[in-house]
C-alpha positions as CSV (number, residue, x, y, z in Angstrom):
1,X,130.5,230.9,242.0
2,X,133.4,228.5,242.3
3,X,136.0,229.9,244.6
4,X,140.1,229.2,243.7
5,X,138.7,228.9,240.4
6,X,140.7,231.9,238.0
7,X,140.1,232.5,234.3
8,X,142.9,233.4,232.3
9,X,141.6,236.2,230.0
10,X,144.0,236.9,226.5
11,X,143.2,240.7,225.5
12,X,145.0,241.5,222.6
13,X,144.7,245.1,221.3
14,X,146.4,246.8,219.3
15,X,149.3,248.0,220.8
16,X,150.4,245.3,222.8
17,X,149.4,241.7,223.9
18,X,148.1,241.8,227.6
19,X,146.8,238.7,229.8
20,X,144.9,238.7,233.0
21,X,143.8,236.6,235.6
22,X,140.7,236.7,237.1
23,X,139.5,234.9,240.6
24,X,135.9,234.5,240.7
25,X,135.0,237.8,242.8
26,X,136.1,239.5,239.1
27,X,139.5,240.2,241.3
28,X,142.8,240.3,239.3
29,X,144.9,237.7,240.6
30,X,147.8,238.4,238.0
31,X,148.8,240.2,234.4
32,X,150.9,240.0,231.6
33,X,151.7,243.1,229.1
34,X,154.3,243.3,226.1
35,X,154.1,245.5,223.3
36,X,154.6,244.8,219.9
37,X,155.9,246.6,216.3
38,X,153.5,248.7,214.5
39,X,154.5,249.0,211.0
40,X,153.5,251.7,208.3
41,X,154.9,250.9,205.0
42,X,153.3,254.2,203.4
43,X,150.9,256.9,204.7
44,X,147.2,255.3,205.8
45,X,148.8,252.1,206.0
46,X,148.9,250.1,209.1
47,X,150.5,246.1,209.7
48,X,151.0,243.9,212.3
49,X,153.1,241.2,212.3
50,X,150.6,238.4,213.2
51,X,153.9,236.1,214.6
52,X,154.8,239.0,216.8
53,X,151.2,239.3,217.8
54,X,151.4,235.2,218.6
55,X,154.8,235.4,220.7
56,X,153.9,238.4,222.6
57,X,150.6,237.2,223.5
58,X,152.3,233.7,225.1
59,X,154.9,236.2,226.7
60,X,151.7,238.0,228.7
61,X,150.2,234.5,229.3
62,X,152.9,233.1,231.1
63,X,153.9,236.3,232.5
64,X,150.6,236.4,234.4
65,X,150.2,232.9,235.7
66,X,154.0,233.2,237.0
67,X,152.4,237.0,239.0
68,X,149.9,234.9,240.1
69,X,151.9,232.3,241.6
70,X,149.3,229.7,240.5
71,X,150.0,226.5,238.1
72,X,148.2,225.7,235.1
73,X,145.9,223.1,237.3
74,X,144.4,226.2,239.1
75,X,142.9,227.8,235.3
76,X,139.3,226.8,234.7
77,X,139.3,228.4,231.1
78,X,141.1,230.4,228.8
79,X,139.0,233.4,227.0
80,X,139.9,235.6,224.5
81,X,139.0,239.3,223.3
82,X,140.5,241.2,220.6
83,X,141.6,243.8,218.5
84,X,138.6,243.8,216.2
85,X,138.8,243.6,211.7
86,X,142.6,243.6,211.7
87,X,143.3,240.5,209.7
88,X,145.4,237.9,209.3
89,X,145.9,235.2,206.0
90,X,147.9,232.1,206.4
91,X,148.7,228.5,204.8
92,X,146.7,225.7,206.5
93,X,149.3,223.2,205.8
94,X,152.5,225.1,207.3
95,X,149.8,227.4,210.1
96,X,152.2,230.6,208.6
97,X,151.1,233.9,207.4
98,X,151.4,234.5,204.3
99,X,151.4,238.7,205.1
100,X,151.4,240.9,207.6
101,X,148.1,241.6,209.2
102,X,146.2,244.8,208.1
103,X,145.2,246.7,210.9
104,X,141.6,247.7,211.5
105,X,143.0,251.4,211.3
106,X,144.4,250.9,207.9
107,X,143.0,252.8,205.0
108,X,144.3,251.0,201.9
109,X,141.1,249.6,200.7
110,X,139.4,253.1,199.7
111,X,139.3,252.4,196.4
112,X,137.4,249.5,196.9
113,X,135.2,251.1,199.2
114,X,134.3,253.3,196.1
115,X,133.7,250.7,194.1
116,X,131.1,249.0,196.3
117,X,129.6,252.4,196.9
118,X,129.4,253.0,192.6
119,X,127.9,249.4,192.6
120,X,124.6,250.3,195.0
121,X,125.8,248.3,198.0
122,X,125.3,250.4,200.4
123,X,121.6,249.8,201.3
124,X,122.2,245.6,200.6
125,X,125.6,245.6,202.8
126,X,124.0,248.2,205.8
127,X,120.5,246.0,206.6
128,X,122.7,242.7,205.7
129,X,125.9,243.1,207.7
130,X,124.6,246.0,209.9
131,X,128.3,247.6,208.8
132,X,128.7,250.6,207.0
133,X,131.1,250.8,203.8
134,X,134.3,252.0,204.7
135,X,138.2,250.2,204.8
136,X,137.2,249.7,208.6
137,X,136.0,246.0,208.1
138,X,137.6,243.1,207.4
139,X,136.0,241.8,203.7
140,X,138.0,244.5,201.7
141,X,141.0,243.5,203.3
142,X,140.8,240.0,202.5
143,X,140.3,240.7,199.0
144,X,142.9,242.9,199.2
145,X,145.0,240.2,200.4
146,X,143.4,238.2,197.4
147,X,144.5,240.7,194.6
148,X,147.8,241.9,195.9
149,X,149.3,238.7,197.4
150,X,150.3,235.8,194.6
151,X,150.3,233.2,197.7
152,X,147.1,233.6,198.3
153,X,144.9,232.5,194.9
154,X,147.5,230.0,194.8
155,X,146.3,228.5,198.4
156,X,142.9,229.4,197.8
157,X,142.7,227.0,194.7
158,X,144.3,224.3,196.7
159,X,141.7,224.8,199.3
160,X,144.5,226.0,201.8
161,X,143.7,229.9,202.6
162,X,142.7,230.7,205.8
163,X,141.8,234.3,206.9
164,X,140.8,235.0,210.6
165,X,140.6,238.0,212.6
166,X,143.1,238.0,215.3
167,X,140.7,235.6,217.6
168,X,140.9,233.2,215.2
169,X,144.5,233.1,214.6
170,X,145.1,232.8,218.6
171,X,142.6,230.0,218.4
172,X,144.2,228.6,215.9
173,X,147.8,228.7,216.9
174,X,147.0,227.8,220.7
175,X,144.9,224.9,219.7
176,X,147.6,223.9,216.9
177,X,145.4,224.4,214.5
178,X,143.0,221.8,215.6
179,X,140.4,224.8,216.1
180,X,139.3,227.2,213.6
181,X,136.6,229.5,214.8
182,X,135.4,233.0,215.4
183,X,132.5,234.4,216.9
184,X,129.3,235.9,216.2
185,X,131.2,239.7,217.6
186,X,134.0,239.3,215.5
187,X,132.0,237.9,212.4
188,X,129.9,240.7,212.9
189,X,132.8,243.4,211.6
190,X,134.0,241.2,208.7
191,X,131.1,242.8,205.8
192,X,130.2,238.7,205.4
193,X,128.1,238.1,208.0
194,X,124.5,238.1,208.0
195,X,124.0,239.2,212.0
196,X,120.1,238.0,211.6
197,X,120.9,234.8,210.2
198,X,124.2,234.1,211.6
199,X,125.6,232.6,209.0
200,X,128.5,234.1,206.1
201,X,126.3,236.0,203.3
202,X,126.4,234.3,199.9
203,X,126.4,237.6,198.3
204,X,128.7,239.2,200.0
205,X,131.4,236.2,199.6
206,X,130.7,236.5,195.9
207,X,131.7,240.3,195.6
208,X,135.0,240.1,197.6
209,X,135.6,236.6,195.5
210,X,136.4,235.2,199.0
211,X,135.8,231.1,198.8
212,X,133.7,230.5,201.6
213,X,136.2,227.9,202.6
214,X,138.9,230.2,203.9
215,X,136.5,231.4,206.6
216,X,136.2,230.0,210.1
217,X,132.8,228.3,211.8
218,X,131.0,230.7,214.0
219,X,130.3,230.3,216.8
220,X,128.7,231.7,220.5
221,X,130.8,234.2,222.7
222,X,130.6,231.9,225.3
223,X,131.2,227.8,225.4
224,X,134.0,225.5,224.7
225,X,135.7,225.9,221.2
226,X,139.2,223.8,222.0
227,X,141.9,223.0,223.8
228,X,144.7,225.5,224.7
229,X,147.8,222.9,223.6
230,X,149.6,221.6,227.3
231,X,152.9,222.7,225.6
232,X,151.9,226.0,226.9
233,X,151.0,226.0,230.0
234,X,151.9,222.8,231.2
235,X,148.2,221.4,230.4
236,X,145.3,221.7,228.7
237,X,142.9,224.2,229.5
238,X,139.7,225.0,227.4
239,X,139.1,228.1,225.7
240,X,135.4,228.8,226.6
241,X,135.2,232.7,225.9
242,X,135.8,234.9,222.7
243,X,134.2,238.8,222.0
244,X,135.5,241.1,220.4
245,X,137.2,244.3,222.6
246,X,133.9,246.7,222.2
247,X,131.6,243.6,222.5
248,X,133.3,242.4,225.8
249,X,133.7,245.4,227.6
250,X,130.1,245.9,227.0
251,X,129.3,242.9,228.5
252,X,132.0,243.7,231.3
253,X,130.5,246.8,232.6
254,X,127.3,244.5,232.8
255,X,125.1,246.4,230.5
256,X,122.5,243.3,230.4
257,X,119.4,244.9,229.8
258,X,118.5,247.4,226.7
259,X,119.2,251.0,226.9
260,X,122.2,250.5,229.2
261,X,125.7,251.6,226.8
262,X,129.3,252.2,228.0
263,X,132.2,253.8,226.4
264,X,135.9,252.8,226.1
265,X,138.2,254.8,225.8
266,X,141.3,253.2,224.1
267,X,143.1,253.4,220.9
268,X,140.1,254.9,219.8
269,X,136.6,255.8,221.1
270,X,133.7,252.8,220.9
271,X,130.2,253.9,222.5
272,X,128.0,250.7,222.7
273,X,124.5,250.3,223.5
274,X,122.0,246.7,224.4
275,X,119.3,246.9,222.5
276,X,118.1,243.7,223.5
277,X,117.3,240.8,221.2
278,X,116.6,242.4,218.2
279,X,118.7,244.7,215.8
280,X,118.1,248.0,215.4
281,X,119.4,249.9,212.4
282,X,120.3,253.8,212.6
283,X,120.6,256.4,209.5
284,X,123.2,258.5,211.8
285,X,126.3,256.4,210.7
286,X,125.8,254.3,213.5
287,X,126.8,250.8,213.2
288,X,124.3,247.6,214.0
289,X,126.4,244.7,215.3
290,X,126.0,241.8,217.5
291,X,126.6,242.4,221.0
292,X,127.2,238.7,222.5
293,X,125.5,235.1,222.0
294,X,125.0,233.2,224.9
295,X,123.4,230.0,224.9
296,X,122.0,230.7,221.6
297,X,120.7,233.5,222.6
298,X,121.8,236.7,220.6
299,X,121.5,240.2,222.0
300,X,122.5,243.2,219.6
301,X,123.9,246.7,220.0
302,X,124.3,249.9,218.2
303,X,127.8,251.4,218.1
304,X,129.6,254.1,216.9
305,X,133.1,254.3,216.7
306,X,135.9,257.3,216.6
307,X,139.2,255.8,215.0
308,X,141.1,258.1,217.3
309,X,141.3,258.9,221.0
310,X,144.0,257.5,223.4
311,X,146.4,257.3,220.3
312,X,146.2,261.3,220.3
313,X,147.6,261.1,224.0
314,X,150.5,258.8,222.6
315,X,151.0,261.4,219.7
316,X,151.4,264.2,222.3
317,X,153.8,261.7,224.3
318,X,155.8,260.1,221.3
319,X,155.7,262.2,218.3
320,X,155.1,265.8,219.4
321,X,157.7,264.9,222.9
322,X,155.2,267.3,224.7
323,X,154.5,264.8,227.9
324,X,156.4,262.1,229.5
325,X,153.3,260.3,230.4
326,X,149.5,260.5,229.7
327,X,149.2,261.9,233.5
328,X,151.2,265.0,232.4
329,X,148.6,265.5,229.7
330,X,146.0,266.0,232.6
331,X,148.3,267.9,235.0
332,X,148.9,270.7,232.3
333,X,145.3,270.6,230.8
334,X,144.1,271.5,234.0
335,X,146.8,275.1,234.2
336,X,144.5,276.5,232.0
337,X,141.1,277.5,232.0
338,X,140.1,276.7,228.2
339,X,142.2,275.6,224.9
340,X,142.6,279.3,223.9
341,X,140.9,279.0,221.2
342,X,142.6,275.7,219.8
343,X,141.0,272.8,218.6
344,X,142.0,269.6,217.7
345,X,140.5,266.7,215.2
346,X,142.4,263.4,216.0
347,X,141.9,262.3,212.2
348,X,144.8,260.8,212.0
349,X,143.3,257.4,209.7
350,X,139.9,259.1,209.0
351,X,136.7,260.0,210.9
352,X,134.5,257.1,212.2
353,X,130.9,257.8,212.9
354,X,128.7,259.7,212.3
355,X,131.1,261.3,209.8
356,X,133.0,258.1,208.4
357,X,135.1,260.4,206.2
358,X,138.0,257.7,205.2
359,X,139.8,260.9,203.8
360,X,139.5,263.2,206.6
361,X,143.0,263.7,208.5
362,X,144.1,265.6,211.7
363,X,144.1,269.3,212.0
364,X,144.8,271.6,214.5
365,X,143.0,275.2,214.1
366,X,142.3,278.1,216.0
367,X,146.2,278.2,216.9
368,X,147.8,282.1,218.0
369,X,151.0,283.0,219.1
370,X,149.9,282.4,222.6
371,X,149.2,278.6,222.1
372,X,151.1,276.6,224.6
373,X,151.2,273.1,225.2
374,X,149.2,273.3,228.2
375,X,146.4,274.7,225.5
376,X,147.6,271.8,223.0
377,X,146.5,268.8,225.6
378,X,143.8,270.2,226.8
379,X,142.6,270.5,223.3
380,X,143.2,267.1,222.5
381,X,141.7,266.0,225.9
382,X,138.7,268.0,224.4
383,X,138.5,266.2,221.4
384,X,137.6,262.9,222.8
385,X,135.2,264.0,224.7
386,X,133.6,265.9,221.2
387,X,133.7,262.8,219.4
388,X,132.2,260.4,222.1
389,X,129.5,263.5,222.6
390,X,128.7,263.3,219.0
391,X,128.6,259.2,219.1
392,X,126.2,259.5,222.1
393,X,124.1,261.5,220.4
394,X,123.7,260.0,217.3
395,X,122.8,257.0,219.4
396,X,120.6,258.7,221.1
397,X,118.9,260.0,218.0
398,X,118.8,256.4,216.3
399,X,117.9,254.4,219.3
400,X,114.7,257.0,220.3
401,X,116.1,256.4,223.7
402,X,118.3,258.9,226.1
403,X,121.5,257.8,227.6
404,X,121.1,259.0,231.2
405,X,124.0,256.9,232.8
406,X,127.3,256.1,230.6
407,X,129.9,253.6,231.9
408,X,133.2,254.2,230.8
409,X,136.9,251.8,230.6
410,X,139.9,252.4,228.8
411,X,143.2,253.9,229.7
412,X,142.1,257.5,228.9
413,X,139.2,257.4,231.2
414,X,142.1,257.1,234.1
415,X,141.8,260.7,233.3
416,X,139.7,262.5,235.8
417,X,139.6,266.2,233.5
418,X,138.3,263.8,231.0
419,X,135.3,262.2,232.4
420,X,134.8,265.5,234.0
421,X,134.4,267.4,230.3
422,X,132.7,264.5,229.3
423,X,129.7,264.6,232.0
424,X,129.3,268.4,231.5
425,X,129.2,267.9,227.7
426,X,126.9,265.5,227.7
427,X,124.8,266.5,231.0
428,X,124.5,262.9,232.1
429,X,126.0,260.5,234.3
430,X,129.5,258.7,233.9
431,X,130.4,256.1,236.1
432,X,133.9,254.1,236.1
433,X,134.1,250.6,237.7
434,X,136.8,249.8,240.1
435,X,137.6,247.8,237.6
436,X,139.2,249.3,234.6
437,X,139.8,245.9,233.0
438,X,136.3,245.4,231.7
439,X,137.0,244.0,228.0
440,X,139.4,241.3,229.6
441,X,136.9,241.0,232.6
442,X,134.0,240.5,229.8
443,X,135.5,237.9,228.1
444,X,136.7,236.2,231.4
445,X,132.9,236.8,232.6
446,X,131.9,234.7,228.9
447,X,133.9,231.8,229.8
448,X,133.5,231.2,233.0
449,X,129.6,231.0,232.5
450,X,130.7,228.3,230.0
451,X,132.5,226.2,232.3
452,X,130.6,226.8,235.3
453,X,132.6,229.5,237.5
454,X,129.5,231.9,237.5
455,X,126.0,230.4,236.9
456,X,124.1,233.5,235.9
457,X,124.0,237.2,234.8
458,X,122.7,238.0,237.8
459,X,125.4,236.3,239.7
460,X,128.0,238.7,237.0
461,X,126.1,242.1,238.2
462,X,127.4,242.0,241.8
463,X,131.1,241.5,239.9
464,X,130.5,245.4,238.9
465,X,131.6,247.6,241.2
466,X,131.8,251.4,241.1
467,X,135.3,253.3,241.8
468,X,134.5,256.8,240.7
469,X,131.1,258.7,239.7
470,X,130.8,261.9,237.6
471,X,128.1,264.0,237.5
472,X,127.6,267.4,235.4
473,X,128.8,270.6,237.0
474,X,128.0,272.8,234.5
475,X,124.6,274.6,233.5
476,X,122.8,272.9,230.1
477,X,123.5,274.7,226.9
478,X,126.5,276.2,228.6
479,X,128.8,274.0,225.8
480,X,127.2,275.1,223.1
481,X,130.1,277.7,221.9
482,X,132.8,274.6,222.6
483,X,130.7,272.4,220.0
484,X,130.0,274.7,217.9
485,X,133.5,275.5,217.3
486,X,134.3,271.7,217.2
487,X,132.0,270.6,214.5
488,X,133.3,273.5,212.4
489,X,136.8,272.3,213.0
490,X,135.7,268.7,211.7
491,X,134.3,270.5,208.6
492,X,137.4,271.4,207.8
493,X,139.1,268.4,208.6
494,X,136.9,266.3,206.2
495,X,137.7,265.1,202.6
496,X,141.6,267.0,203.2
497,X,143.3,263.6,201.9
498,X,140.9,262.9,199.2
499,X,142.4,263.3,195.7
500,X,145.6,263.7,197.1
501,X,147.2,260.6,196.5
């Protein structure tokens, strides 16, 4: 462990661009947060603007090191995790996009999704990719990109398209475009990548049509990839760290050994479990992926993902104008001793696993003339715990083995009613780190093996430290009404968009 030593760790979600620095204790010496436009040119679609993205994310940077009081000279390595499958396409030559980025949440690419359904892929693209087939992942968006942008057959032809998750672009852009790179994490969620050969599928290039050309090198989640440009910072530093948000906050809550599996709560809900060095595929809608590569070394994970969680809370807060804050949420969840009845299915872009219903959409049911909005946030509270109950135990299910201690990060699980309901749902253990920053922490933990600040995993468990621990206070079976109602609600959320269009 080399002391004075900080890792500047680039998390960029997708909300905002955040930065923090990390001393070698796993400490926070300093942070950096701007957020950014989200832009929805019709219903189900979601864009970024990859520039935005870019000039917020150096805002953050600098914003941090300047907390910090520290100088560039003080920065061993530069990491980054990010906002997995949203895309980006830009022109080699002039390094500008030639689009806005399509957001992992975007649903555009249905139809397409259909098609590759109707074709028989499913099987080919599940025990290839590990993915299921849904407008989640990046391949449909890139070919998207390819049959609705002009720019883009034009550049591919001339050998000058380049699509990247948003890694890849920060790579690119920091390093001024002398690196183009992603890793094995974010490769993982493209549909292209073979996660046992880790390398881009031949196949699967051929039926998007994307030239494998306009794809970056992969690489592992932790060593050198380039040089951060000194026009930045004020000199050089390497970038020795990428992983994906899920795939780094995994690693963060230092779930090393197979069987362990946290869950974040942030946009949306992302349950993660090591199952050690080989791949395990689920039929419960779970997704196979790769959890990190280190050293050449690859361990893999099952995952299940709910689109929707904390951007329910921001719903209540900026659409409905029912909270001021998320902590009102909490405060008037807890004047009442149920929902009333309500319940609520954060569908607003689909339903993830185990459902992965791309044409489900939000419903509220169960709603009387009594229904206040003390009733309303609790119900949505409710809701993510539902959905990471019915993640945990699908993973349960496909894994063969039980969860009996969950770790949990992410801005919802600040809240305490929560992680409560979420114990007594599941009837197992949920611990939160004093550390809340565990996908920037992971990928900070990922570079600074590669450069030398920590020498071992071992040395990374005693980074972990626990803040608060939850443990079930209610009997077993005694939330068997509460799901029952819930998965009847789902039923009725699913397949309401479909045909609608």
């Amino acid at each position: 462990m080399k002391i004075g030593q900080y890792i500047l760790s680039l998390d960029q979600g997708t909300t905002s661009s955040r930065a923090v620095l990390f001393d070698a204790l796993g400490g926070i010496a300093g942070m950096g947060q701007r957020e950014f436009t989200q832009i929805y040119p019709q219903p189900g679609y979601v864009e970024h603007d990859a520039v935005e993205i870019l000039q917020t994310q150096l805002y953050a940077m600098r914003q941090a090191v300047h907390e910090a009081e520290i100088t560039a000279e003080d920065i061993a390595a530069i990491s980054i995790t990010n906002q997995r499958e949203t895309t980006v396409a830009w022109d080699s030559e002039t390094g500008i996009p030639i689009c806005n980025a399509i957001v992992w949440q975007c649903r555009r690419t249905a139809p397409e999704c259909e098609r590759l359904t109707a074709e028989g892929l499913e099987e080919y693209i599940h025990k290839t990719t590990g993915l299921i087939i849904d407008p989640y992942f990046s391949g449909t968006k890139m070919k998207w990109i390819l049959d609705n942008v002009p720019k883009a057959k034009v550049l591919a032809k001339e050998h000058r398209l380049r699509f990247g998750t948003i890694d890849t672009w920060l790579i690119y852009s920091l390093t001024e475009g002398e690196s183009y790179v992603t890793d094995v994490t974010n490769a993982s969620r493209t549909m292209l990548f073979d996660i046992q050969k880790l390398d881009w599928d031949e196949k699967m290039l051929n039926v998007f049509g994307i030239p494998r050309d306009a794809l970056p090198k992969v690489v592992d989640s932790s060593g050198i990839v380039g040089m951060c440009s000194e026009t930045i910072l004020g000199r050089k530093i390497p970038i020795a760290g990428i992983a994906g948000d899920q795939h780094a906050a995994l690693f963060g809550q230092c779930c090393f050994d197979k069987g362990m599996a946290k869950n974040t709560y942030g946009t949306g809900c992302f349950v993660l479990m090591n199952t050690g060095d080989k791949p395990v595929f689920s039929d419960r809608g779970l997704i196979t992926t790769i959890g990190w590569c280190v050293n050449g070394e690859t361990t893999y994970a099952l995952e299940g993902s709910a689109f929707n969680a904390g951007s329910a809370i921001k719903w209540l807060r900026d659409e409905l104008k029912l909270i001021a804050n998320p902590q009102e949420a909490d405060l008037l969840a807890e004047t009442v001793e149920d929902a009333g009845g309500a319940v609520f299915v954060p569908a607003f872009t689909g339903l993830g696993a185990p459902y992965w219903d791309m044409y489900a959409r939000g419903a509220l049911l169960g709603v009387t003339r009594g229904t206040s909005k003390a009733h309303i946030c609790r119900a949505v509270l409710e809701s993510i715990a539902y959905e990471s109950y019915d993640l945990v135990k699908a993973m349960e299910a496909g894994s063969g083995t039980e969860i009996s201690e969950l770790r949990v990060d992410g801005g919802a699980s600040r809240s305490r009613f929560l992680m409560q309901y979420q114990a007594d749902l599941l009837h197992c253990a949920v611990r939160q780190p004093k550390c809340l920053e565990t996908t920037a922490l992971g990928s900070a933990m990922l570079a600074g093996l590669a450069v030398g600040v920590w020498e071992s995993l071992d040395e990374l468990r005693t980074v972990w430290k626990l803040k608060n621990a939850y443990d079930p206070q209610t009997a077993a079976g005694s939330e068997a009404k509460a799901l029952k109602r819930w998965h009847k609600a789902v039923e009725r959320s699913m397949g309401w968009a479909d045909g609608l269009d």
